[in-house]
C-alpha positions as CSV (number, residue, x, y, z in Angstrom):
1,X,-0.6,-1.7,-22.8
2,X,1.1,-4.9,-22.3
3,X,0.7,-6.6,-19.2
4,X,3.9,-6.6,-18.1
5,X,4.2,-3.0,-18.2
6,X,0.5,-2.8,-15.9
7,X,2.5,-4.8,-13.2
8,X,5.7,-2.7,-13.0
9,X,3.5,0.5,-13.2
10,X,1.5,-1.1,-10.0
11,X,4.7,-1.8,-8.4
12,X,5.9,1.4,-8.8
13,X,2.7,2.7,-7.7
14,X,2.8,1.1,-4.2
15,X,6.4,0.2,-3.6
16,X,5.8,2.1,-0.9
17,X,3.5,0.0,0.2
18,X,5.4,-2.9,-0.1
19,X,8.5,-1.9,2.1
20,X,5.6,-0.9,4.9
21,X,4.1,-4.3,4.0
22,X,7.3,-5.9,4.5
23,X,8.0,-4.1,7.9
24,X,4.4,-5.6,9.1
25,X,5.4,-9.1,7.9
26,X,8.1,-8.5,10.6
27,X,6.1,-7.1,13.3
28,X,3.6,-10.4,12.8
29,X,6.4,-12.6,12.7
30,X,7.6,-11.4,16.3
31,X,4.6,-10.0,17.6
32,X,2.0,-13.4,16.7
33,X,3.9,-16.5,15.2
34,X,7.2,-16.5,17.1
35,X,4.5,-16.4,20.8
36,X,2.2,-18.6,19.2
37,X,4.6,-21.3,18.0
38,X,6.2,-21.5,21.3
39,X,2.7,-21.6,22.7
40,X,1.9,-24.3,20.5
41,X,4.8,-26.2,21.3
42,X,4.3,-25.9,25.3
43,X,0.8,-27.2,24.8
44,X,1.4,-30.2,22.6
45,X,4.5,-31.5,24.7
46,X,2.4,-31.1,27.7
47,X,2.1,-34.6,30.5
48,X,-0.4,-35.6,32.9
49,X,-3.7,-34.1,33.1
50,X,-3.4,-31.1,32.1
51,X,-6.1,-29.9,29.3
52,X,-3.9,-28.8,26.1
53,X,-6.3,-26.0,25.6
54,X,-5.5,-24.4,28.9
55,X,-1.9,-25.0,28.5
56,X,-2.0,-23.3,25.2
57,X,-4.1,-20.1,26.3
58,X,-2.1,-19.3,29.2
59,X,1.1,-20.2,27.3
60,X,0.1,-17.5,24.7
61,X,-0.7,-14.8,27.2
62,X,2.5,-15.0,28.6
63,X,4.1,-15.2,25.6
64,X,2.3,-12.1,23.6
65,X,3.5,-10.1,25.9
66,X,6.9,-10.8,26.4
67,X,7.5,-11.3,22.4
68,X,11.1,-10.9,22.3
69,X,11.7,-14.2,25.0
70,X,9.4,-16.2,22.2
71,X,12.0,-15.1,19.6
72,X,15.1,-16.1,21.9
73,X,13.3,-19.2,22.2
74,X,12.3,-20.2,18.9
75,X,16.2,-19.2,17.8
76,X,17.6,-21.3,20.8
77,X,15.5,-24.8,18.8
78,X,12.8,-24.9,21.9
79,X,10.0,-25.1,19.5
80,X,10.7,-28.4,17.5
81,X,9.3,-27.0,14.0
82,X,6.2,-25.6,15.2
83,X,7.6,-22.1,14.5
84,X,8.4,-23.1,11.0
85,X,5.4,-24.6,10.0
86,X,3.3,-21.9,11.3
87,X,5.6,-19.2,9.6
88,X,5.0,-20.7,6.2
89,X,1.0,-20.6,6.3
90,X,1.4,-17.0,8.1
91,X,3.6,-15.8,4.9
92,X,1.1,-17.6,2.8
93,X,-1.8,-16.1,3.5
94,X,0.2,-12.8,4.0
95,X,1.5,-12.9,0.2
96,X,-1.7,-13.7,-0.6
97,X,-3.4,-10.7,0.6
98,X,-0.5,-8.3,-0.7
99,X,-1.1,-10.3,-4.6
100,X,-4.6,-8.8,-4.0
101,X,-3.5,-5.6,-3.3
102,X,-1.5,-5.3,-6.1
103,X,-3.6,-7.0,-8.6
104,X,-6.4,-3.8,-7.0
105,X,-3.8,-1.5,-7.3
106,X,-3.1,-2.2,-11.3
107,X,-4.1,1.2,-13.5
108,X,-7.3,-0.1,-15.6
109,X,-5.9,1.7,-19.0
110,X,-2.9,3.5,-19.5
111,X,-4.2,7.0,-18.6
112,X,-4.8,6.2,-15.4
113,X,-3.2,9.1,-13.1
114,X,-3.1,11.4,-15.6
115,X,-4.6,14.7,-15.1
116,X,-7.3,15.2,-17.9
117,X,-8.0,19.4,-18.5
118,X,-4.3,20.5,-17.4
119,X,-2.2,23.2,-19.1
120,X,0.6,19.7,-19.2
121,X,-0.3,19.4,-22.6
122,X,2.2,21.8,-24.0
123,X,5.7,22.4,-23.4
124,X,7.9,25.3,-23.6
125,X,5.3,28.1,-23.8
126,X,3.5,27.1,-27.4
127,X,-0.1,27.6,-25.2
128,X,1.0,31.1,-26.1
129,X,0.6,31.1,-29.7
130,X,-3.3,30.6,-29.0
131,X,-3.3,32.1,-25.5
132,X,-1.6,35.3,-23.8
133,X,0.7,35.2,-20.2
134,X,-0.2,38.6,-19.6
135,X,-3.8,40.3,-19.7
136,X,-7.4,38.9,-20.7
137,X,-10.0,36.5,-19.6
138,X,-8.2,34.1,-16.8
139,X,-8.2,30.5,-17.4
140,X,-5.7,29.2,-15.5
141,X,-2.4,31.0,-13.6
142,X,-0.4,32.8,-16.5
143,X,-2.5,31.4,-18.9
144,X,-5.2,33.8,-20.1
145,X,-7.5,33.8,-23.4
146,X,-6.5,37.4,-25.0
147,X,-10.3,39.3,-26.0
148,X,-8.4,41.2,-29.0
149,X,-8.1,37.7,-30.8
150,X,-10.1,37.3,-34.0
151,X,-12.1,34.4,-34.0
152,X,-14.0,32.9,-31.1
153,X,-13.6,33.9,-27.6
154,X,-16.2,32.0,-25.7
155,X,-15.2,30.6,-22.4
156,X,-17.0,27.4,-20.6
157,X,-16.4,27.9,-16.8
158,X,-16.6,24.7,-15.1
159,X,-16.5,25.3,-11.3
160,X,-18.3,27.3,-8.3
161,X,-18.9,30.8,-8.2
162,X,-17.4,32.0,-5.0
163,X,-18.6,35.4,-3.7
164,X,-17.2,35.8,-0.8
């Protein structure tokens, strides 16, 4: 299996995955770097005495939880860069951790997800020139091994013996 064909089959594996990924990039982006940047921004541009440190940590609890003002902020220019700079390492590390995902999420050989010991074998009822849909011992549903064949009838049962 090329390797090409590993990556769209992981894709298409967890695409759903990736639009809920993508939704969480947006929930970070207003929820963590659009409060922090502004944050950021209050502390660095801060005169006199003040310590930055306090600044910042009282700028970010206001901010967190009022995340939509940090947004009309950062889209009004009051952040001077800080939001964009922070964005880009955010995303960074973000795509980085979604490339993991999906490298984890590539099959190992090209059986993966497939059933092994299913009746998908066969198509279009040819089980039924070895087996019988109607009477015998049960192997699976409609799928039964007739006891009037000649030949051998032995039957491996793999699986617990309910009694109850």
């Amino acid at each position: 299996m090329k390797f090409t064909e590993k990556i769209s089959r992981a894709i298409k594996k967890i695409k759903g995955k990736l639009i809920v990924s993508f939704i969480l990039w947006l929930v970070l982006i207003i929820v963590f770097v659009a409060p922090f940047s502004v944050s950021l921004h209050e502390a660095l541009t801060a005169t006199g005495d003040q310590d930055k440190w306090a600044v910042f940590f009282t700028a970010i609890g206001t901010q967190i939880v009022k995340p939509f003002q940090s947004v009309q902020l950062v889209i009004q220019g009051e952040t001077e860069g800080y939001f964009w700079a922070t964005l880009w390492r955010t995303t960074l590390v973000y795509i980085l951790a979604v490339s993991i995902g999906i490298m984890r999420a590539i099959p190992k050989h090209e059986f993966d997800g497939i059933e092994n010991g299913s009746s998908d074998w066969c198509e279009n009822g040819e089980q039924y020139s070895v087996l019988s849909n109607k009477e015998g011992i049960i192997l699976a549903e409609k799928n039964y091994l007739p006891v009037d064949k000649r030949g051998n009838v032995n039957v491996l049962v793999v699986g617990r013996f309910w009694i109850w």
